[in-house]
FIFIPA-445893 format. One record per residue (C-alpha): residue in one letter; x, y, z. Coordinates in steps of 0.25 Angstrom, whole numbers, padded with zeros to 4 digits, always signed. Example, Ala and Ser with C-alpha at 12.3 -4.5 7.8 and 13.67 -1.06 7.14 Angstrom:
! FIFIPA-445893
a+0049-0018+0031/s+0055-0004+0029/
//
This chain:
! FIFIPA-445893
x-0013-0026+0027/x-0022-0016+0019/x-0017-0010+0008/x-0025-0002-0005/x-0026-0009-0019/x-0031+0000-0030/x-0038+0008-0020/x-0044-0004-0013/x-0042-0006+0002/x-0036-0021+0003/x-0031-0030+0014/x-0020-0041+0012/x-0009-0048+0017/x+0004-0044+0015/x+0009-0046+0002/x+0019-0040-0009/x+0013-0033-0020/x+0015-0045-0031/x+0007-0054-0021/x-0005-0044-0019/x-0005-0043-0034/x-0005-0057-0034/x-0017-0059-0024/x-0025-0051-0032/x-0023-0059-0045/x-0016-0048-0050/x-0004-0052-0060/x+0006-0043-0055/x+0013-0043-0071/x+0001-0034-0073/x-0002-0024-0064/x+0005-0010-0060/x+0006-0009-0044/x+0006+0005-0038/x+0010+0004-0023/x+0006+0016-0016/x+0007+0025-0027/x+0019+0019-0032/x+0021+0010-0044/x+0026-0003-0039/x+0036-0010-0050/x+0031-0025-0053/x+0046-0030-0048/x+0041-0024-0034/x+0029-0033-0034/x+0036-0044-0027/x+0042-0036-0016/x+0034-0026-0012/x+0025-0030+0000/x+0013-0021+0002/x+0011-0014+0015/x+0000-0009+0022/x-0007+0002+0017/x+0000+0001+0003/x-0008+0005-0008/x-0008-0003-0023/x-0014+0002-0036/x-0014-0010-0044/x-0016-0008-0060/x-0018-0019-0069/x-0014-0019-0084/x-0027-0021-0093/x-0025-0025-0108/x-0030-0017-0117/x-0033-0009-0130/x-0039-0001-0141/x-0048-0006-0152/x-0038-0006-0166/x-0042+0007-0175/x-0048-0003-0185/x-0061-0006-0176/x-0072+0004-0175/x-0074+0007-0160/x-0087+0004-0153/x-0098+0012-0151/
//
């Protein structure tokens, strides 16, 4: 079945959401799912099975910050 991930064209097998996450080594704790255009809640993970022509933005949580005040910045 084809579906679209993050604006990619993508073949797969029929799966639910979580196991797609899954597949790609995605930990699905840490990601937002939109499913097309729609934010997916993480308890529907498990039972939402994707469909032909569904469309998946995939947003990954990075850790992050900014420098402390004390330390000069670069440049």
């Amino acid at each position: 079945m084809n579906i679209t991930t993050n604006g990619e064209a993508v073949s797969i097998d029929p799966l639910t959401v979580q196991e797609y996450l899954l597949s790609l080594g995605i930990d699905p704790r840490r990601v937002a799912v939109e499913l097309n255009l729609e934010i997916l809640p993480k308890a529907q993970y498990p039972t939402t099975h994707l469909k032909e022509g569904d469309t998946l933005e995939i947003v990954q949580f990075v850790g992050g910050g900014s420098l402390p005040a004390s330390l000069p910045k670069a440049g």
